[in-house]
N, C-alpha and C positions, 0 to 999 in steps of 0.2 A: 157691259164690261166683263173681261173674263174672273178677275175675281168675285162678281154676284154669281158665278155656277155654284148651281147646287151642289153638295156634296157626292152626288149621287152620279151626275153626269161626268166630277174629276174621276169617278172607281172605273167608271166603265170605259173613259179616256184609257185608263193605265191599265184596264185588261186587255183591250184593241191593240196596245203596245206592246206588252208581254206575248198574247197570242203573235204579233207580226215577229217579235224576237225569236219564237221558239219557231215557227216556218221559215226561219230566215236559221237558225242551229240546224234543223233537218235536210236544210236542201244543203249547206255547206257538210254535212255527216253526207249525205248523196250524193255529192261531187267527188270526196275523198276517197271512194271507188276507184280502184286503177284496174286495169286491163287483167284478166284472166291468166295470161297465158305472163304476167308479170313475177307472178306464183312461182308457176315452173321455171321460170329463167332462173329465180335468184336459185330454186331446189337444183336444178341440176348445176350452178355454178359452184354451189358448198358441195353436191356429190362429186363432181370434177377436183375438187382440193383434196376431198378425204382421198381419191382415186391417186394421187400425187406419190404416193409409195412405192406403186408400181414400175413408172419411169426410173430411167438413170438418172443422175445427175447433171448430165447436162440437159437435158429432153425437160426433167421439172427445175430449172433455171428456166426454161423458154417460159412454161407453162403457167407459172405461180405470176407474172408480173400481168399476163394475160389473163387469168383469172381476174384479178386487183383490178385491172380495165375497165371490165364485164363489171363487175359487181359496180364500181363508179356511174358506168353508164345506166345502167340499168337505176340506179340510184336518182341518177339527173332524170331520166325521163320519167321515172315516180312522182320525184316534184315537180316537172313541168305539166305534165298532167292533171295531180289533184291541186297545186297548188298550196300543196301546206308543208310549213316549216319542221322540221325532225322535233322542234323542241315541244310543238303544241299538240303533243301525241299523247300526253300522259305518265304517270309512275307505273302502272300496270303492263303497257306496251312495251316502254320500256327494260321492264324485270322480262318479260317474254323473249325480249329479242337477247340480254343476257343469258338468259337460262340457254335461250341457244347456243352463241355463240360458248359457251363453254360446251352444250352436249356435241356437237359438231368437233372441237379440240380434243375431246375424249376419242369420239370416233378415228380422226387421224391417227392419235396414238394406234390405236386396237388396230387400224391397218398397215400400219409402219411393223407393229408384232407379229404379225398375220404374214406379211410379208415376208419377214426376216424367219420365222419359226417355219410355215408351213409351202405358201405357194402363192404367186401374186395371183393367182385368180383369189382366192380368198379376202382377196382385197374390196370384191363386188359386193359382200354382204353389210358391212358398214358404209359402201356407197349408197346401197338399194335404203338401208336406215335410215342416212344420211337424207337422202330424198325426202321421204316421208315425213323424218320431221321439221326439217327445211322450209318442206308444204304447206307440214300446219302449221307450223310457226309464223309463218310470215302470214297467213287465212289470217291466225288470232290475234296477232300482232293489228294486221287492218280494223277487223272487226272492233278489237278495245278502243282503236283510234279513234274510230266513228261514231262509237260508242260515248266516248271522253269528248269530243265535240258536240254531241248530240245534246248532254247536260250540260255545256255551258261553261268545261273546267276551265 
């Protein structure tokens, strides 16, 4: 019967299980991987917004609902790909991608100034910003996620 197991045979049951769980967390953290070049899409979609100063008014009316798109898309094909829900990412991913989205809203400001004070090329230095930390933002963003799935949050 299964309750005459020794004690010893139920520990090593429930490590076999544990071990299947934590290879069963790492390959789901290794699935969560999305495309390379997913990186750059969303970087150069936030450099294209901060770039948004530059246009007139009616050229960024086109541009802004076109951006909102892109960034949707780009969105859907993250999760159809890794298959994981925005919410199962973490508190840590989460603060990353706020931290963002406010240093990205500063950036527009500073190119809206830049624009208006000196010359819309000046515009390019808080896009070129913009990019980079766009890049890393959304690298870190991943990594914490995978990270956060990897333990089991």
């Amino acid at each position: 019967m299964e309750n005459d197991a020794s004690p010893g045979s139920r520990d090593g049951s429930a490590e076999e299980v544990l071990r299947g769980l934590e290879a069963d967390r790492t390959a789901l953290a290794g699935r969560m991987a999305a495309p390379g070049w997913i990186h750059v899409a969303f970087a150069l979609v936030a450099a294209g917004y901060v770039l948004l100063p530059v246009f007139d008014d009616g050229v960024r009316d086109g541009l802004l609902p076109f951006l909102l798109v892109a960034v949707l898309a780009l969105l859907w094909y993250q999760r159809s790909v890794t298959g994981i829900r925005a919410g199962a990412v973490g508190a840590a991913a989460w603060g990353v991608f706020l931290v963002t989205v406010v240093a990205i809203l500063a950036l527009v400001s500073v190119s809206f100034a830049l624009v208006a004070s000196l010359s819309p090329w000046w515009a390019a230095v808080p896009a070129v910003v913009c990019f980079v930390v766009a890049l890393s933002a959304n690298r870190w963003f991943e990594r914490l996620s995978r990270e956060h799935v990897r333990r089991g949050r």
